[in-house]
MDTraj code that builds the backbone (N, CA, C; nanometers):
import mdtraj as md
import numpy as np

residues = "UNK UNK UNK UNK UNK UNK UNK UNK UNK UNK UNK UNK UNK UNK UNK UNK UNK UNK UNK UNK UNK UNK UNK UNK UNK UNK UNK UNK UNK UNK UNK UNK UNK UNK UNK UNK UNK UNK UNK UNK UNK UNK UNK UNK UNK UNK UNK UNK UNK UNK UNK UNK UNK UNK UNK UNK UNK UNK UNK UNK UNK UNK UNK UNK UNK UNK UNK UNK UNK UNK UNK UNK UNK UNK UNK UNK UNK UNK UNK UNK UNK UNK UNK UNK UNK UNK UNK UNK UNK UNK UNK UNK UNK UNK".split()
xyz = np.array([
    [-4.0929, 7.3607, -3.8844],
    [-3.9673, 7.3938, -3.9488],
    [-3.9584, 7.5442, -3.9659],
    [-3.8098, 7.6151, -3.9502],
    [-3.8441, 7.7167, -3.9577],
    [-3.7571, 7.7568, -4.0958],
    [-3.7401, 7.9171, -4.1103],
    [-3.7168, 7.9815, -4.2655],
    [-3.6954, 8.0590, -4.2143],
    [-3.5945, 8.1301, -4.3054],
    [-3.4773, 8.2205, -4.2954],
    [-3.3963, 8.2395, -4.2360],
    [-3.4016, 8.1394, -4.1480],
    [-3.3131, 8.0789, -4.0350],
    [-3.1561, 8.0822, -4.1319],
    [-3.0456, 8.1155, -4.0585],
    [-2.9112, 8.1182, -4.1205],
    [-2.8260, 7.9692, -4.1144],
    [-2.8262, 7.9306, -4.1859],
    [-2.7754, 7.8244, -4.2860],
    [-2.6464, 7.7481, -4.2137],
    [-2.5925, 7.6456, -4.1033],
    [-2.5226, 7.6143, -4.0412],
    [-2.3721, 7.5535, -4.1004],
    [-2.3738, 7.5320, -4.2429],
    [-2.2861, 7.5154, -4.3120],
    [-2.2413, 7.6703, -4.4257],
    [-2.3144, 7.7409, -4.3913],
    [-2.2590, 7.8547, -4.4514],
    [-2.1347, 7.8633, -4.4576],
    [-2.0493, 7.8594, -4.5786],
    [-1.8839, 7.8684, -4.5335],
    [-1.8730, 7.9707, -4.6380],
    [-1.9311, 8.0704, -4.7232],
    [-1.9216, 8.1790, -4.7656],
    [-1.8915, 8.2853, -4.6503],
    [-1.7786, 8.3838, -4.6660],
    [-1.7941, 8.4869, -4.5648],
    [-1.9294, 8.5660, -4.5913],
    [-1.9846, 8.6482, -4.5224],
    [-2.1238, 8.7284, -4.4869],
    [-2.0607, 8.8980, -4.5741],
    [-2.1111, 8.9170, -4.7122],
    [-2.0306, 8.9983, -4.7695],
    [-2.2196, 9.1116, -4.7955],
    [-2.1453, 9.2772, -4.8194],
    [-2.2570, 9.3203, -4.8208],
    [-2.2944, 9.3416, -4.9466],
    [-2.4253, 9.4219, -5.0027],
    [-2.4659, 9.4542, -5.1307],
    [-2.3628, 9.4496, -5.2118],
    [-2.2792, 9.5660, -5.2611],
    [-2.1511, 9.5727, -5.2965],
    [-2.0436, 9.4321, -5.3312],
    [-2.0709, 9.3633, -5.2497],
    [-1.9680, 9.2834, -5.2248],
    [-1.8080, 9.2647, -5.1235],
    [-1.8732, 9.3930, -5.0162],
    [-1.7486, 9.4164, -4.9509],
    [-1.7881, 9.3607, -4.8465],
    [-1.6766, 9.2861, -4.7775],
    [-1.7152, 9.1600, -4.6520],
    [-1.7522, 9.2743, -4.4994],
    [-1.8552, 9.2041, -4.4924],
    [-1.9092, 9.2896, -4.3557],
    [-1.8295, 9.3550, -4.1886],
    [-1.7823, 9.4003, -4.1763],
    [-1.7443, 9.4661, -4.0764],
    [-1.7314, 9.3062, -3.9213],
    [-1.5862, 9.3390, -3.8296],
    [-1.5981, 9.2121, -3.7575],
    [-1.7035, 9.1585, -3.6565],
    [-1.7349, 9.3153, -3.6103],
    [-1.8868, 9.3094, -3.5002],
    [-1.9666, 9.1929, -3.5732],
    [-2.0345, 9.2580, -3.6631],
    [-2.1452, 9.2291, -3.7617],
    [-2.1406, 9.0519, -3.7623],
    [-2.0064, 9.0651, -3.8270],
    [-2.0040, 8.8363, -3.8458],
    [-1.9813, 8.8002, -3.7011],
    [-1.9755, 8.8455, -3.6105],
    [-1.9572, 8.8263, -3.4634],
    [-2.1335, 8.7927, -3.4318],
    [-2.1950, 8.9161, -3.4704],
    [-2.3373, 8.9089, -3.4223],
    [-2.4296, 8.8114, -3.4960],
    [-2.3088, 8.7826, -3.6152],
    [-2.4274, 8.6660, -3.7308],
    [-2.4061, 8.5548, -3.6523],
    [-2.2150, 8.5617, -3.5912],
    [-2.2381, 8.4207, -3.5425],
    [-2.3099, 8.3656, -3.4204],
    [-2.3131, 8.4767, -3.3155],
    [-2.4222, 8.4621, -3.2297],
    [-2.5664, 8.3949, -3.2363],
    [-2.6095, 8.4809, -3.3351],
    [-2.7719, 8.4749, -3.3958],
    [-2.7782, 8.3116, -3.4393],
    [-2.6420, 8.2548, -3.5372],
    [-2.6398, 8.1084, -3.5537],
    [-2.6346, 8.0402, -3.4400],
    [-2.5691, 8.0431, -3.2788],
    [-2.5436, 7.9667, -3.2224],
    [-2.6537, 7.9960, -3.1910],
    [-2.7298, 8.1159, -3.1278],
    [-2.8453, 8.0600, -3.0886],
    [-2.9437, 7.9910, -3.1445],
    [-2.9777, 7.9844, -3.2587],
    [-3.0456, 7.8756, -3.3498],
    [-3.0411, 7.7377, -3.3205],
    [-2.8803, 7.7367, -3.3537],
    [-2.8818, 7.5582, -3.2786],
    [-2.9259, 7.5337, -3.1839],
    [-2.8732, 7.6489, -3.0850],
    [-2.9042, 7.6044, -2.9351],
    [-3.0804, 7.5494, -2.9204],
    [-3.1191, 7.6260, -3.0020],
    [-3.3049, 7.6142, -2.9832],
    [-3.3135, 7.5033, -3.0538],
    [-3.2726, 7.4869, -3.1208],
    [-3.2515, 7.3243, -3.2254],
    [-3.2762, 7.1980, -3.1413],
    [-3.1211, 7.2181, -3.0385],
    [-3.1305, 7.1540, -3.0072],
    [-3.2104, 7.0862, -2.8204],
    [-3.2721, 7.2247, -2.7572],
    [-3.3930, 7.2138, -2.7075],
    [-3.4382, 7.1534, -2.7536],
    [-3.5152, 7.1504, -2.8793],
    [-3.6387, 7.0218, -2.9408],
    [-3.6052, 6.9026, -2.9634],
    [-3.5053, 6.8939, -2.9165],
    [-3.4735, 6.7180, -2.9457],
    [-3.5450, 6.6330, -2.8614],
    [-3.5857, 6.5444, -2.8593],
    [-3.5787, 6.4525, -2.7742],
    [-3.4970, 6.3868, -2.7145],
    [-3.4679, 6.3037, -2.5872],
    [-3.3687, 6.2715, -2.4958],
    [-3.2886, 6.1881, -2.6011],
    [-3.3787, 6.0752, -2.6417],
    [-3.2841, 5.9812, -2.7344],
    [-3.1967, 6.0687, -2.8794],
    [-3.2804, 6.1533, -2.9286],
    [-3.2111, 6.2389, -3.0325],
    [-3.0714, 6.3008, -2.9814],
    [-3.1222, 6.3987, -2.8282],
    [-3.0362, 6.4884, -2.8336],
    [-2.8545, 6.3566, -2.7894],
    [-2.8863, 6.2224, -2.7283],
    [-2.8161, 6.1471, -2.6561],
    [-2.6949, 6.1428, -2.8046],
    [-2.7986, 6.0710, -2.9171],
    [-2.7599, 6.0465, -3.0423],
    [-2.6756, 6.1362, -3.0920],
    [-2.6946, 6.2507, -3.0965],
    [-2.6364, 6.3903, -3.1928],
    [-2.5187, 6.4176, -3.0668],
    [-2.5260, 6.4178, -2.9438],
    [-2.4339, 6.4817, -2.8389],
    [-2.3022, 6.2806, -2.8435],
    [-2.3258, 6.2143, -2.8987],
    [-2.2520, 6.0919, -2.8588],
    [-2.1478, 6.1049, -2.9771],
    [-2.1776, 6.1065, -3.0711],
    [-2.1021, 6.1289, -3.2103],
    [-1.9550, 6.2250, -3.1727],
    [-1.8526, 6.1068, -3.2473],
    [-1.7252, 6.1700, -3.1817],
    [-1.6781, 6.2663, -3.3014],
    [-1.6203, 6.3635, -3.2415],
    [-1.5465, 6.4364, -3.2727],
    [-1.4242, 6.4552, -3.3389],
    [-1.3581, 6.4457, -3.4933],
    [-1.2895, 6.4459, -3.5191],
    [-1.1419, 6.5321, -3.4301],
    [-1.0190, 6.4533, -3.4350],
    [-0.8592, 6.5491, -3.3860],
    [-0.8794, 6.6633, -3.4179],
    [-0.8261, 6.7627, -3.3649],
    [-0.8062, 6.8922, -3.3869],
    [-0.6923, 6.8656, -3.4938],
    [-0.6467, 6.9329, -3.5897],
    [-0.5038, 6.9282, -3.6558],
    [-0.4022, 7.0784, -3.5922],
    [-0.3329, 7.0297, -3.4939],
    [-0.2452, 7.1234, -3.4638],
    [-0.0569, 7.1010, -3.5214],
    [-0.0671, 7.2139, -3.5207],
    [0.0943, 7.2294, -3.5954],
    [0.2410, 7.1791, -3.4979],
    [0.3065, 7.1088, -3.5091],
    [0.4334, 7.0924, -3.4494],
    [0.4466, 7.1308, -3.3451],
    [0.4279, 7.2571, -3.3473],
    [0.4611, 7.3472, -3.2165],
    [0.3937, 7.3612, -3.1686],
    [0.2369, 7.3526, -3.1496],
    [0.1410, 7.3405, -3.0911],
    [0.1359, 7.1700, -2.9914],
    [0.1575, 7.0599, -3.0936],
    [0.2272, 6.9227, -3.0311],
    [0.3548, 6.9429, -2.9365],
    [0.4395, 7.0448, -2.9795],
    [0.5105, 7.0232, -2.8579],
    [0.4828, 7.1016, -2.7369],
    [0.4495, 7.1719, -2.7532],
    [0.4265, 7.2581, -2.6199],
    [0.2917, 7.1605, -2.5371],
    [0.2281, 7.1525, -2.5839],
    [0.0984, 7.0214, -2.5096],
    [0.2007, 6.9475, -2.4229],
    [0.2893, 6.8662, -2.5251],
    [0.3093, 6.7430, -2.4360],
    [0.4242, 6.8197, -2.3092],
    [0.5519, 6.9392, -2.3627],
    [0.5646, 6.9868, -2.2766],
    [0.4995, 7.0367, -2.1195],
    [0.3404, 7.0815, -2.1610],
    [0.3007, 7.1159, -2.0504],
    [0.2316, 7.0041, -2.0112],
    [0.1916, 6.8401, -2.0415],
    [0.1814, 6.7291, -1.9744],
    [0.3025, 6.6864, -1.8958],
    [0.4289, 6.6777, -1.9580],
    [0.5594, 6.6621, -1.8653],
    [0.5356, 6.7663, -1.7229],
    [0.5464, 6.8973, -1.7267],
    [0.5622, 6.9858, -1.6663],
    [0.4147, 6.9577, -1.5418],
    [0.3133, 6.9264, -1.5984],
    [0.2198, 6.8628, -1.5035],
    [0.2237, 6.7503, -1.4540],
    [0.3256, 6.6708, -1.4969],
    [0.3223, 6.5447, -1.4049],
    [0.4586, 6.5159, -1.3170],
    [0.5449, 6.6016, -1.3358],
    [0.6728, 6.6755, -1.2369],
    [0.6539, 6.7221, -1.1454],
    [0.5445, 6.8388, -1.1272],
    [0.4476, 6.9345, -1.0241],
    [0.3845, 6.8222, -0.9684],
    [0.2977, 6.7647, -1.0136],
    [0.1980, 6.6663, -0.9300],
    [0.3183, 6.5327, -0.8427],
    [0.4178, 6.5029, -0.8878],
    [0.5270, 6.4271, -0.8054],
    [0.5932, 6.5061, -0.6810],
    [0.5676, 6.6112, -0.7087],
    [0.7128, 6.7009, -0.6280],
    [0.5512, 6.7537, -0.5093],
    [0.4183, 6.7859, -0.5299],
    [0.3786, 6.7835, -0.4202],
    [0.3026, 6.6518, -0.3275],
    [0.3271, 6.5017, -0.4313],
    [0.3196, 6.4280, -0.3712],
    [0.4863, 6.3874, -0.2660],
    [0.5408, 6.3820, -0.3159],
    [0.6646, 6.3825, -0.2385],
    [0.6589, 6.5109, -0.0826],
    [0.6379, 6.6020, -0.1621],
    [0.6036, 6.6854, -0.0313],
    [0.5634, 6.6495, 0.0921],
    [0.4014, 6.6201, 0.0477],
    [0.3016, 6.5694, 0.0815],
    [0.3505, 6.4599, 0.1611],
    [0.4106, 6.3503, 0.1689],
    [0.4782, 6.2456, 0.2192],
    [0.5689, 6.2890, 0.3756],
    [0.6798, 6.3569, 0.2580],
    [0.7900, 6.4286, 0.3621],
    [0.7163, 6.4722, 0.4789],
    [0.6435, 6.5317, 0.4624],
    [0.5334, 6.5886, 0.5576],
    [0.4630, 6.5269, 0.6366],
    [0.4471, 6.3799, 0.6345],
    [0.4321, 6.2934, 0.6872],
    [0.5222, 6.2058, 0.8293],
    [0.6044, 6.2534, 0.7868],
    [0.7038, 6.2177, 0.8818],
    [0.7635, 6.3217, 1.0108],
])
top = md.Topology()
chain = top.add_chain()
for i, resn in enumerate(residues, 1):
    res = top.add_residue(resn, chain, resSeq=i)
    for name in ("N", "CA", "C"):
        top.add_atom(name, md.element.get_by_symbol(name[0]), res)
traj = md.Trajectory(xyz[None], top)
């Protein structure tokens, strides 16, 4: 087990002596330093562990209105394109 390892639920921002929140690099490089942690974390798993921890679903994203519409907009807009070069595709056939 290791120590002093940075804390994966940390949801305090990373603030300095003072109390003034650290510069954006800085929580950029903390968050690095965390992902790589996990990442080594999760190296040590075992196959069945890592199967276990990687199978577990994932809660919805919560996106806003306009974020919902533009998605399904650009699903319409992708399945218009994918008709019009199957049709092509056909025409072309002949």
């Amino acid at each position: 087990m290791r120590t002093g390892a940075p804390q994966a639920n940390d949801a305090q921002p990373a603030l300095l002596g003072n109390g003034a929140p650290l510069r954006p690099e800085i929580q950029e490089r903390d968050l690095q330093r965390q992902e790589r942690f996990e990442d080594e974390l999760i190296m040590d798993l075992e196959r069945d562990q890592f199967v276990a921890e990687t199978s577990r679903p994932v809660p919805p994203a919560v996106l806003s209105t306009r974020v919902k519409a533009g998605l399904w907009a650009l699903r319409v807009f992708v399945v218009i394109v994918s008709l019009m070069v199957i049709y092509t595709f056909i025409d072309q056939l002949h």
